[in-house]
VEXLUM-918624 format. One line per 5 residues: number of its first residue (from 1); for each residue x, y, z of N, C-alpha, C. Coordinates in steps of 0.2 Angstrom, whole numbers, plus 2048, in hexadecimal, padded with zeros to 3 digits. Atoms other than C-alpha are relative to their C-alpha. Layout:
NUM = X/Y/Z/X/Y/Z/X/Y/Z | ...
//
This chain:
1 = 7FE/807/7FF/DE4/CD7/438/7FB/7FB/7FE | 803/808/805/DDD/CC6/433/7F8/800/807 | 806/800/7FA/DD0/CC8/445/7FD/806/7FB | 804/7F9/800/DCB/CDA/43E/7FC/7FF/7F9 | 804/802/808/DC5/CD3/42B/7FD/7F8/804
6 = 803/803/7FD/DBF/CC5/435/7F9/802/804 | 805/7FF/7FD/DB3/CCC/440/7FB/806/7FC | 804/7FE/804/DAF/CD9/432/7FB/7FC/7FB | 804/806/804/DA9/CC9/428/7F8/800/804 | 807/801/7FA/D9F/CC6/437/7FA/805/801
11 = 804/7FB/7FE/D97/CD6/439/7FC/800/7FA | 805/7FF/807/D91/CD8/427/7FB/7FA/7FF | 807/804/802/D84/CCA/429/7FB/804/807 | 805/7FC/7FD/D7C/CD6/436/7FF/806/7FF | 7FF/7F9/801/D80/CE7/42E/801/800/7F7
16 = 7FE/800/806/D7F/CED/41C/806/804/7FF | 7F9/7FD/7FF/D8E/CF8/420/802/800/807 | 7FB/800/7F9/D9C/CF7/42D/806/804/7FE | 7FE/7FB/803/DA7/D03/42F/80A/7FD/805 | 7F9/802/7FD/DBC/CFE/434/803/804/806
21 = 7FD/7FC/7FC/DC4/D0A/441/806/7FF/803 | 7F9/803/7FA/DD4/D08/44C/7FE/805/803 | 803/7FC/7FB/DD3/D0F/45D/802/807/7FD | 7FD/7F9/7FF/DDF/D1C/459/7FC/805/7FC | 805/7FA/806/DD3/D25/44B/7F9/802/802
26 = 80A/801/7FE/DC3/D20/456/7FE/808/7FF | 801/7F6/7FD/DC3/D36/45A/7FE/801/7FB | 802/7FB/808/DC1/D39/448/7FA/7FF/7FF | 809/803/802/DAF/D30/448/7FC/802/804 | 805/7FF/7FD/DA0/D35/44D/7FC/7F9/801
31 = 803/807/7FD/D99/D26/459/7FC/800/800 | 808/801/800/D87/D2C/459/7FE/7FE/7FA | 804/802/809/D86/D29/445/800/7F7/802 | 801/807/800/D89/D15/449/7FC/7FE/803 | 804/802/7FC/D7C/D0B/44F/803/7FA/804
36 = 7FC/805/7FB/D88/CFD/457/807/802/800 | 7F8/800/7FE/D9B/CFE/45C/803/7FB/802 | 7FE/804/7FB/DA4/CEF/45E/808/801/7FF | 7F9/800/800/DB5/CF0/465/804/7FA/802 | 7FB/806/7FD/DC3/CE4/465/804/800/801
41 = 7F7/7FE/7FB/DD2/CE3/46F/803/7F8/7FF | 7FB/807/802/DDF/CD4/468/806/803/806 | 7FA/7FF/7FE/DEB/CDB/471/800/805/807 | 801/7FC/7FD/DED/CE2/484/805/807/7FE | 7FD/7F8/800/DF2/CF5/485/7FA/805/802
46 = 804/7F9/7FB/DEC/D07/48C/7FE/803/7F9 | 803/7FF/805/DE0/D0C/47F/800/809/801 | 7FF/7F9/7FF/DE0/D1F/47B/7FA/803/804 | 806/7FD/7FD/DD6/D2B/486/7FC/802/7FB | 803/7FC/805/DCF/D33/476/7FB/7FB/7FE
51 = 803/807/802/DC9/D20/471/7FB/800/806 | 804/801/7FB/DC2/D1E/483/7FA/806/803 | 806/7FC/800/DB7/D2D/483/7FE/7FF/7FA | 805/800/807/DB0/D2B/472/7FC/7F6/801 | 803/807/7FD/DAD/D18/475/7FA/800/807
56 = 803/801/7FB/DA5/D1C/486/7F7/805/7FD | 805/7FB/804/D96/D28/47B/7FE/7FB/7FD | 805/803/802/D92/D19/471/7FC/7FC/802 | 80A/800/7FD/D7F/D14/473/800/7F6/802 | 7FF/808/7FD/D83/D01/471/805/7FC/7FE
61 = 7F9/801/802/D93/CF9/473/802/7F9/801 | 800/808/7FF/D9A/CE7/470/807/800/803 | 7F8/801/7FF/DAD/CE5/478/801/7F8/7FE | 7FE/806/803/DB6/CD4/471/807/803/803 | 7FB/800/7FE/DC7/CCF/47A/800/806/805
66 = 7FA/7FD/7FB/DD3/CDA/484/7FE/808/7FF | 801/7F9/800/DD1/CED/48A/7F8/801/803 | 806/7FC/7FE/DBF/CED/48F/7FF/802/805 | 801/7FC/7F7/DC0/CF2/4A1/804/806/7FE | 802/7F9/7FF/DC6/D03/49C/7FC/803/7FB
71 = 806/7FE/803/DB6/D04/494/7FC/803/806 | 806/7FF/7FA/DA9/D0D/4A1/7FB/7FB/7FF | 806/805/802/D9D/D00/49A/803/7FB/805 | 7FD/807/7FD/DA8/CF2/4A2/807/801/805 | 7F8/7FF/7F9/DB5/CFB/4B0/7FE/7FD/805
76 = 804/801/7F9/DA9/CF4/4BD/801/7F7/7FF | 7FD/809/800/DAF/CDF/4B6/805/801/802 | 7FA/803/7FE/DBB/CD6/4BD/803/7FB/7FA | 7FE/807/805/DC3/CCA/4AE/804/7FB/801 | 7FB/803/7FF/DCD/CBC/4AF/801/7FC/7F9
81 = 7FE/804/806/DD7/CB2/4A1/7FF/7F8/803 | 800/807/7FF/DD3/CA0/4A0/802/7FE/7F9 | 7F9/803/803/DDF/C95/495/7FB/7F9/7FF | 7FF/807/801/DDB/C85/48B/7F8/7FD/802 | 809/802/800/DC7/C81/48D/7FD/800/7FA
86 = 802/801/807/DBE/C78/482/7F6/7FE/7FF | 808/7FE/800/DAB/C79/488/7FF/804/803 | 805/7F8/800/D9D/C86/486/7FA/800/801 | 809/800/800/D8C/C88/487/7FC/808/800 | 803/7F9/7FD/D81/C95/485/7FB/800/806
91 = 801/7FE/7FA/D78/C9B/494/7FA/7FB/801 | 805/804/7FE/D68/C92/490/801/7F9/7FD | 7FE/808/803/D6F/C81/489/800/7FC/807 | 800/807/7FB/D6D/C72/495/807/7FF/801 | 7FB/803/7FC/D7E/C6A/495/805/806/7F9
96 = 7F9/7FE/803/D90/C71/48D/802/7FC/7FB | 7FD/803/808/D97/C6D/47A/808/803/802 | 7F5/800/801/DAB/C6A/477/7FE/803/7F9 | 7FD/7FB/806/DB1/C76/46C/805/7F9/7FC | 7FE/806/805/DBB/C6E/45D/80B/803/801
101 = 7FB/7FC/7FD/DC9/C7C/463/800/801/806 | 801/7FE/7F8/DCD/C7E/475/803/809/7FF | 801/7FB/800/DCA/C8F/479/805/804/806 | 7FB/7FA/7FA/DD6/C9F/482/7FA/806/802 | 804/7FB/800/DC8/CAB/489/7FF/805/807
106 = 802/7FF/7FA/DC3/CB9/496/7FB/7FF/805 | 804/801/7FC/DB8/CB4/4A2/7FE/808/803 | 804/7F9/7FE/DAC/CC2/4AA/7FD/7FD/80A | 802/800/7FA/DA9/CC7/4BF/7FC/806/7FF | 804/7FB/7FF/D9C/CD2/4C1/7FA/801/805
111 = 808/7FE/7FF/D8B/CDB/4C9/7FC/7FF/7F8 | 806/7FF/807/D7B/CDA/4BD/802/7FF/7FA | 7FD/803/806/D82/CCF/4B1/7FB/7FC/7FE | 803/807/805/D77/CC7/4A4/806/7FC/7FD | 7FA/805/802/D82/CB6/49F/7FE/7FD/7F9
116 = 803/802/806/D80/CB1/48F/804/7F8/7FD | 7FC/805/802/D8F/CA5/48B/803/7FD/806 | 7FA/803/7F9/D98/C9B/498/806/7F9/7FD | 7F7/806/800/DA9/C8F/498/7FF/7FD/808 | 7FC/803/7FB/DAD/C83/4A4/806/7FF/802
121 = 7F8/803/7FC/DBD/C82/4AE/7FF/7FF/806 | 7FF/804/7F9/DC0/C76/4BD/7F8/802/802 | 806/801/7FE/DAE/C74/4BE/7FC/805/802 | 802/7F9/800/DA9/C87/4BF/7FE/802/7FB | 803/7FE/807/D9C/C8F/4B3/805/80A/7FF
126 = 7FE/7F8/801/DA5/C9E/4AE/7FD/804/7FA | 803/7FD/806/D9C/CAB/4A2/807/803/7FD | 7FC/7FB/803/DA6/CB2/495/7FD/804/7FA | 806/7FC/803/D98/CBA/48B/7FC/803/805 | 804/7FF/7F8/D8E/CC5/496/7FC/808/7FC
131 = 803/7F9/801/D82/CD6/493/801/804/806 | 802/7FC/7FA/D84/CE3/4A1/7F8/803/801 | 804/7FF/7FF/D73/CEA/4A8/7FF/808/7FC | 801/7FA/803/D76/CFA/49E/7FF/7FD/7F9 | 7FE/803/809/D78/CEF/48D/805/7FF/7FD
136 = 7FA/800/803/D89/CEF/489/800/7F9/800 | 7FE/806/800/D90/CDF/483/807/7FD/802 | 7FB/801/801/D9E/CD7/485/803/7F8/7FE | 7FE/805/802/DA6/CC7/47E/808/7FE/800 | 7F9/804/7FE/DB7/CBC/484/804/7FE/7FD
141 = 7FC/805/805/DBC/CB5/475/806/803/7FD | 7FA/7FB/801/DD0/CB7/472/801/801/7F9 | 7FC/801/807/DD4/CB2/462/7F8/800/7FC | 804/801/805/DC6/CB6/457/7FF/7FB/7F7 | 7FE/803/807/DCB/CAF/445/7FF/7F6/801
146 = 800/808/7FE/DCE/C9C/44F/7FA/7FE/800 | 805/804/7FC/DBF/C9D/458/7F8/803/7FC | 805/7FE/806/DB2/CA5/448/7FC/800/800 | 807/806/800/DA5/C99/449/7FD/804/805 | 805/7FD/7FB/DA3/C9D/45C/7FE/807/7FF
151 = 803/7F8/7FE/DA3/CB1/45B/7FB/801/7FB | 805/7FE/803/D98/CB1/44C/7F8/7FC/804 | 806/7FF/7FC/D8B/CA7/458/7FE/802/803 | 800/7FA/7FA/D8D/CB3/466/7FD/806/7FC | 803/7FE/803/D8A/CBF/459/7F6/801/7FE
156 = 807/801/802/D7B/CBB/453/7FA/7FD/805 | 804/7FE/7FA/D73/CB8/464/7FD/806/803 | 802/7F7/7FF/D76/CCC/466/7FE/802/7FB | 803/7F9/804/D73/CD4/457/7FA/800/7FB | 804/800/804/D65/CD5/44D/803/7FE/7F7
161 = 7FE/803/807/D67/CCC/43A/7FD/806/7F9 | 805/7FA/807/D64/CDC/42A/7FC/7FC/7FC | 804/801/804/D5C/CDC/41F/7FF/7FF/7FB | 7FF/801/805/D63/CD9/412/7FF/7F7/7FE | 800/806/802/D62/CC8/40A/805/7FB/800
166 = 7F9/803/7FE/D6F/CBB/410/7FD/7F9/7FD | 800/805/804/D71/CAD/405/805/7FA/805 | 7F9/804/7FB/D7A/C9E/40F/802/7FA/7FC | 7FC/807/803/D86/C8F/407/801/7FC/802 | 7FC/805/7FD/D8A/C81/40B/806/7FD/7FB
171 = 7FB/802/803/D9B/C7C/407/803/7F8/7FF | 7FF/809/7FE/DA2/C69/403/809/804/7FC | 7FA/800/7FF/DB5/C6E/407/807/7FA/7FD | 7FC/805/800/DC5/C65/403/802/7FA/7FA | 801/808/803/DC2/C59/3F5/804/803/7FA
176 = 7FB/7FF/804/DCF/C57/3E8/801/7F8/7FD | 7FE/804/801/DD7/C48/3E0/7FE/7F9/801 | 800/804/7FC/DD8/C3C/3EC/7F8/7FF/804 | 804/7FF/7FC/DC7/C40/3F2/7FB/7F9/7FF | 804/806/801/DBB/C2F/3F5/7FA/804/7FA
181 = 806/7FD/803/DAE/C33/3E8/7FC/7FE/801 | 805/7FF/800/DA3/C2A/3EC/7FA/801/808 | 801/7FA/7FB/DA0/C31/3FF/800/807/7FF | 802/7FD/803/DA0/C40/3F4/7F9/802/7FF | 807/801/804/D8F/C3A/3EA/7FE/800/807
186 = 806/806/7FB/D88/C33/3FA/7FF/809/804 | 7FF/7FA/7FD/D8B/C46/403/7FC/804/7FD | 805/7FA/806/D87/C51/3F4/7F8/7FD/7FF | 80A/801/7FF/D76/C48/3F2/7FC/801/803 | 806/7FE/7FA/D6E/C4A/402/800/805/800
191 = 802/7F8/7FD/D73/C5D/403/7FD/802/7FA | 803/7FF/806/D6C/C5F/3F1/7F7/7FE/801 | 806/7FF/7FD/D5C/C56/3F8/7FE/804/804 | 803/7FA/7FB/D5B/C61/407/7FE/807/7FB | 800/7FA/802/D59/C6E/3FA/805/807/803
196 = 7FB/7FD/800/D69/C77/400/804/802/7FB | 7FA/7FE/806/D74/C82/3F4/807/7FD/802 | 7FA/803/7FF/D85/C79/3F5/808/805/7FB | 7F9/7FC/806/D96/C7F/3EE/808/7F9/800 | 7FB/806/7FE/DA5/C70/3ED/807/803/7FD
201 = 7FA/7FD/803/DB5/C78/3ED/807/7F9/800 | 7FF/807/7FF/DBF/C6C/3E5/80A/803/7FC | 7F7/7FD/804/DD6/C6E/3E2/7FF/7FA/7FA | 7FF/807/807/DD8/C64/3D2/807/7FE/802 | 7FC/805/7FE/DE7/C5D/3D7/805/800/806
206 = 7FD/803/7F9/DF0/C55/3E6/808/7FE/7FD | 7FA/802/801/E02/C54/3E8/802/7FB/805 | 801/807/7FC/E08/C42/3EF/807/806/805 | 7FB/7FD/7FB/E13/C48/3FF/806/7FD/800 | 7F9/804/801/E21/C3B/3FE/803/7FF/7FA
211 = 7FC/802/805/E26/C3A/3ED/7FF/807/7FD | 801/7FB/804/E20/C4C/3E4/7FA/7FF/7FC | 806/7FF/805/E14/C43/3D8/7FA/803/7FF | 805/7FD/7FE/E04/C4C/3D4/7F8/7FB/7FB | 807/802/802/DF3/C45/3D3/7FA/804/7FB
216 = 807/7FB/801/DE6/C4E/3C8/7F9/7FD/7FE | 806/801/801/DD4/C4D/3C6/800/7FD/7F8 | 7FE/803/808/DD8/C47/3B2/800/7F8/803 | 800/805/7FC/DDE/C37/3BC/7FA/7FC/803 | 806/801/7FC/DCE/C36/3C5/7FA/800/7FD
221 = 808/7FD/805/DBE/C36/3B7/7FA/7FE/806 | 805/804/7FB/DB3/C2A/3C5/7FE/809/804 | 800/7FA/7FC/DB6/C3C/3D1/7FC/806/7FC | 801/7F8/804/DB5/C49/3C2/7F7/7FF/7FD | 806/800/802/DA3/C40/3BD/7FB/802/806
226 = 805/7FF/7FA/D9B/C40/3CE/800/809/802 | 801/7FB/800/DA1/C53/3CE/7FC/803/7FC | 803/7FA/805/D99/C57/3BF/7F6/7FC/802 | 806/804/800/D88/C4C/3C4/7FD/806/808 | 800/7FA/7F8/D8A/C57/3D6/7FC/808/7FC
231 = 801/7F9/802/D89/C67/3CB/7F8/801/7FB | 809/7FF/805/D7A/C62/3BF/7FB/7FE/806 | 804/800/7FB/D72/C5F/3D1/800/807/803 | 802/7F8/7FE/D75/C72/3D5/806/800/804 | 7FC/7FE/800/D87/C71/3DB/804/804/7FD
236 = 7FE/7FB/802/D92/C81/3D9/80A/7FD/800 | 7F9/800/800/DA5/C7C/3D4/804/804/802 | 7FC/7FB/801/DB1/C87/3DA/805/7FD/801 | 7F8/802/802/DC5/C86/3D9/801/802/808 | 7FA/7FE/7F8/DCE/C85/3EC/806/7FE/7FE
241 = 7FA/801/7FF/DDF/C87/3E7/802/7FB/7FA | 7FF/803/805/DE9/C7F/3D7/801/7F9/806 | 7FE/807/7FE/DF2/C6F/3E3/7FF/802/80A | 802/801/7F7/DEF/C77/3F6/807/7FF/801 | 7FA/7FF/7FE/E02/C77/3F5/805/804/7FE
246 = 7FC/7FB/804/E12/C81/3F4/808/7FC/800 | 7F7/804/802/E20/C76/3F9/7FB/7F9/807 | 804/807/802/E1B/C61/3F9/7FD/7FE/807 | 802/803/7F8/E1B/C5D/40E/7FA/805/801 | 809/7FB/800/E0B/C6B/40E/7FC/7FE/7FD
251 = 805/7FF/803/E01/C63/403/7FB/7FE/802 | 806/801/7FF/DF0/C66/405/7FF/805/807 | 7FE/7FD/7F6/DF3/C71/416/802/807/7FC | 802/7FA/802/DEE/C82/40B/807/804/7FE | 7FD/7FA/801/DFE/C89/408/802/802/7FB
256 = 7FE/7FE/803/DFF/C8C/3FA/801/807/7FB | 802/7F9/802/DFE/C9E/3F7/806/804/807 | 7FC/7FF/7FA/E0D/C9E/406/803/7FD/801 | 7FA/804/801/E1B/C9A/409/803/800/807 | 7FF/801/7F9/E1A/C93/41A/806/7FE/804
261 = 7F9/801/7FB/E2B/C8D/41F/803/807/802 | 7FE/7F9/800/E30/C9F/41C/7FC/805/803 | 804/7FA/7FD/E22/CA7/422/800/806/7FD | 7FF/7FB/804/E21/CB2/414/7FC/800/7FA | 803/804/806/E18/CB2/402/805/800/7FC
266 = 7FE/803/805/E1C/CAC/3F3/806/804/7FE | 7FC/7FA/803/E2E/CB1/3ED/804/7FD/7F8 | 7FC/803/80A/E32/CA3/3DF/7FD/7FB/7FF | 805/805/802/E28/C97/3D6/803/7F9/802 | 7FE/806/7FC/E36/C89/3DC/800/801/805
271 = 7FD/800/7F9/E34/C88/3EF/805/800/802 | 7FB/800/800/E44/C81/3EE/805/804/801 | 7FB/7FA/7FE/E4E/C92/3EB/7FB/806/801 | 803/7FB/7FE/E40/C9A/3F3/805/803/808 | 7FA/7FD/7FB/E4C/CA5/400/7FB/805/805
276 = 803/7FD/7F9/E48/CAF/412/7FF/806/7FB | 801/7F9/803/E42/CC2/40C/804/802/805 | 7FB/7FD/7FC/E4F/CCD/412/7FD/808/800 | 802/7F9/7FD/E4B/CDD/41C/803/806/7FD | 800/7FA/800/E4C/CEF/418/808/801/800
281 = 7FA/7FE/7FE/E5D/CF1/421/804/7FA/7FE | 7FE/801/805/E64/CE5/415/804/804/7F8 | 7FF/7FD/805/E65/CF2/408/803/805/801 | 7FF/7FA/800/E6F/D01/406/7FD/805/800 | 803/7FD/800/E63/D0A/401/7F8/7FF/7FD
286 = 808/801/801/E4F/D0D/401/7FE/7FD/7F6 | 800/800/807/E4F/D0B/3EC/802/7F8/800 | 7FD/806/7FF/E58/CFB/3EC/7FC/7FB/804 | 803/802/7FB/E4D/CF5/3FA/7F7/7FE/7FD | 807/801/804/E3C/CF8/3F0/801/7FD/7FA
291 = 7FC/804/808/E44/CF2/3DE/7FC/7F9/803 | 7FF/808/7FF/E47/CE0/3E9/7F8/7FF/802 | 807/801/7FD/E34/CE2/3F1/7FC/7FE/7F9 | 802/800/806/E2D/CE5/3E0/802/7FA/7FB | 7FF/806/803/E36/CD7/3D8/7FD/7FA/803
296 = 802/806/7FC/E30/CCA/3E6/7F9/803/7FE | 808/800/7FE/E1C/CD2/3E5/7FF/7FD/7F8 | 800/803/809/E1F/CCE/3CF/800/7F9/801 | 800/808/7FF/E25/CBD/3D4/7FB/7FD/802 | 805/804/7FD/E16/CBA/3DF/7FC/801/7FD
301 = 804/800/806/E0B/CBF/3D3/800/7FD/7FA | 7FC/804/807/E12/CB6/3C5/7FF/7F8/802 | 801/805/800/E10/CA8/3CE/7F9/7FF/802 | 806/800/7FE/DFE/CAB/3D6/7FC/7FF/7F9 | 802/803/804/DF7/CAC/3C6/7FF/7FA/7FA
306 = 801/807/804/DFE/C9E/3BD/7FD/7FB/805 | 804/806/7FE/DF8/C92/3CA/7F8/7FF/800 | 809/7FE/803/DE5/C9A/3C9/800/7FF/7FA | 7FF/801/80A/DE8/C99/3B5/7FF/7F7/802 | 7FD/807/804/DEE/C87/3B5/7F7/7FC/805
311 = 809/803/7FB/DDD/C83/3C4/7FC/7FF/7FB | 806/7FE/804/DD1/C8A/3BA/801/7FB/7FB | 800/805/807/DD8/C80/3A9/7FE/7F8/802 | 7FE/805/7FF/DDA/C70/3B4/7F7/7FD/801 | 806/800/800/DC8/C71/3BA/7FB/801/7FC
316 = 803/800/808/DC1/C76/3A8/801/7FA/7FE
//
């Protein structure tokens, strides 16, 4: 799921290797060969016994979301759900920060709880990060993917950082067309003085929402010179996306690699007689049924790299 390559994201800046699992296979691993465990629960449910003995053997374990009281690490909390909060702190911070996201998380009741993160509701500090006194972890956060940012600082509170050599970017997102150039310039210079690596991902062109028309960087040379004066200062170009759109009321709102009103991907290069995907049980037979699947994955293909093709030319 989109949490599970999320939060692998997040682990490989603490580990040279991570390793994927789902509960139901955990039995087939050996938990002494890992040096960390972290499990995530998106979703309530009764976790297998075979999981909940193997998991209760590992040396040190981080739970994220839902399921951790039938953990033996954590059968001894009490959790509750809190709804719609949008300050946090960590435990040794003076006052509380608003989140940019209001936040859905578990709170934590316990004995011999170290508190690490806390939320406010109705003027109560509640922990929802917390260490047990044996060392287990455990962390409240529901929606991983939304809330990113936070679990990767939680993280990195706990775990120690490899060894390996992490290289870090800074991004100047968003800028296309339209973009002011010269709040651009004024941007790109000072992180180029800071001696920061930058990267400027930039859509060569904007589609106007009300009429169709499309804007390109060709349009814009005042823009396309301050890009190229950014990169002879040690900016890295890269292409986000040919227009950032797939059909015109979207543009700029990523979707174009989706085809959001349908909630499906790409099935025709015109949106317009882009159609619902129709299920299985549409088709007579399984043969028939892959033929149409394979024709709609060619489509999306067909279209995915002309728009990368025509990006790259447009930014060339």
């Amino acid at each position: 799921t989109p949490a599970v390559h999320m939060l692998d994201l997040l682990a490989g800046h603490f580990s040279k290797q991570t390793t994927i699992v789902s509960d139901e296979h955990l039995a087939e691993k050996k938990i002494s060969e890992f040096q960390q465990v972290i499990y995530l629960g998106e979703i309530k449910r009764t976790l297998p016994k075979q999981t909940i003995r193997v998991m209760n053997e590992a040396q040190k374990i981080i739970a994220i979301g839902y399921n951790a009281e039938q953990l033996r690490s954590f059968s001894a909390l009490i959790f509750h759900k809190q709804d719609h909060t949008s300050q946090i702190k960590y435990t040794d911070d003076k006052a509380y920060r608003q989140l940019e996201k209001r936040i859905s998380a578990l709170t934590v009741q316990g004995a011999d709880l170290q508190r690490e993160f806390l939320l406010k509701k109705h003027k109560a500090d509640l922990p929802f990060v917390i260490q047990t006194k044996e060392g287990a972890a455990y962390i409240g956060i529901l929606n991983v993917v939304q809330h990113s940012e936070l679990l990767a600082e939680v993280l990195e509170k706990r775990l120690p950082s490899s060894n390996q050599l992490t290289t870090k970017y800074l991004r100047l997102g968003n800028i296309s067309p339209v973009t002011d150039e010269k709040k651009l310039l004024e941007l790109g210079q000072y992180v180029s003085t800071q001696h920061i690596p930058f990267l400027i991902a930039v859509t060569p062109v904007w589609v106007d929402r009300t009429t169709g028309d499309e804007v390109t960087l060709s349009d814009r040379p005042k823009l396309v010179k301050v890009l190229k004066q950014l990169q002879s200062d040690g900016a890295s170009i890269i292409l986000h996306g040919f227009s950032r759109t797939y059909r015109t009321e979207d543009s700029g709102q990523d979707f174009e690699f989706w085809d959001a009103k349908n909630d499906q991907s790409i099935t025709s290069n015109d949106p317009k007689k882009a159609e619902k995907k129709q299920s299985e049980s549409h088709f007579s037979n399984e043969k028939d049924f892959h033929t149409y699947t394979r024709s709609n994955q060619q489509q999306e293909t067909i279209y995915t790299e002309e728009k990368l093709t025509k990006g790259i030319e447009f930014l060339a």
